[in-house]
N, C-alpha and C positions, 0 to 999 in steps of 0.2 A: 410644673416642669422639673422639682427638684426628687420624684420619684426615679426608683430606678427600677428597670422591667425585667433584670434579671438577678439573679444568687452572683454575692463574689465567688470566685472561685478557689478550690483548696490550690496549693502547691503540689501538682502531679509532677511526674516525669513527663516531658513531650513526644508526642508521637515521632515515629518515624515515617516523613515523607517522602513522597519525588524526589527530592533537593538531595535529602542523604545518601542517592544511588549514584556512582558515578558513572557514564554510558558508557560502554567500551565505543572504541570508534568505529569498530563493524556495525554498530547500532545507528551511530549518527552517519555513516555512509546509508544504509541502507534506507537510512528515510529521508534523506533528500534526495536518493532517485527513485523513490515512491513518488514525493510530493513532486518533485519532475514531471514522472508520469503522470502523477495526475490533473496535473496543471496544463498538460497536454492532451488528454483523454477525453476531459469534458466539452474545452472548445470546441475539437475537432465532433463531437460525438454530438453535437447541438448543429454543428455545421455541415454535419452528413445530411444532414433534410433535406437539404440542397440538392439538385440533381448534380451531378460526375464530382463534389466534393466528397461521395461515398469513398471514390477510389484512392483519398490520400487515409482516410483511416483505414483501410484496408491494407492498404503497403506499410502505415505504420502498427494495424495488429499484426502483419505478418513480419514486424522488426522486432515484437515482443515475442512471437513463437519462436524466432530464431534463437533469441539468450534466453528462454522460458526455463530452463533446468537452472541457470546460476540464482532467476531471480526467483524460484518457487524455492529454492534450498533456504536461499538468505532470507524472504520474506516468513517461510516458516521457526527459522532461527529465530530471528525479531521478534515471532510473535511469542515462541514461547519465554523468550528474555523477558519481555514487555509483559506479559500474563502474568508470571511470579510474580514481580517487580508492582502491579496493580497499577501500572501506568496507562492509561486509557489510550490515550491521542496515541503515541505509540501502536499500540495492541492494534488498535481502530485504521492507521494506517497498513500497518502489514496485512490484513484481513482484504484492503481494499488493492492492494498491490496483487495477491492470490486470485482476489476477484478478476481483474482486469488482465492477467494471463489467460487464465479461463475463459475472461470473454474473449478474448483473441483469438483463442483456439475456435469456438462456436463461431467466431467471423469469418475468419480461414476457411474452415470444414463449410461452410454455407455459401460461400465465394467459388468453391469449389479449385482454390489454386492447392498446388502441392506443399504441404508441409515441411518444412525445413528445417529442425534442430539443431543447430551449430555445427551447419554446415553439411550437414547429412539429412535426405531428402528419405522421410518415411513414405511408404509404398501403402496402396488406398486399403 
């Protein structure tokens, strides 16, 4: 047991990690109402199998096509913040925020209700 399974190591300089970036708070706004969203998304999206509980995701994809331009601006910001930065969970949430606008839109458009962008109803 008194072997040892690896090399000591020299005295390098230490990387620079996660720790060392500070997040601006447009970052840390923007991902806890991703993780909102998404803490929202799944329940409701496992609970759509259900017959007429389709229609509460439905009202809530078409609450995300309403604010879809603030949150496709900021989750694009985030992610290219996050991508530099090589922060994954970051990076990985804004990609899944993108997603679920998207899929909003595809829920909308299949639902056949009218689109609404903040406040202004696009024509078919």
């Amino acid at each position: 047991m008194s072997d040892v399974f690896w090399e000591a190591q020299e005295d390098e300089e230490p990387e620079v990690s996660e720790l060392a970036y500070r997040r601006p708070w447009w970052v840390t706004g923007g991902a806890l109402v991703d993780l909102i969203i998404l803490l929202a998304v799944v329940p409701v999206g496992i609970l759509s199998l259900i017959p007429f509980v389709f229609l509460v995701y439905v009202f809530f994809a078409q609450l995300l096509v309403w604010i879809s331009p603030v949150l496709l601006v900021l989750n694009i910001a985030i992610f290219w913040w996050s991508f530099r930065r090589k922060q994954a969970a970051t990076t990985a949430l804004a990609a899944l925020g993108i997603a679920f606008v998207t899929l909003a839109f595809v829920v909308v458009r299949l639902w056949q209700s009218p689109v609404v962008v903040l406040g202004l109803t696009l024509a078919d």
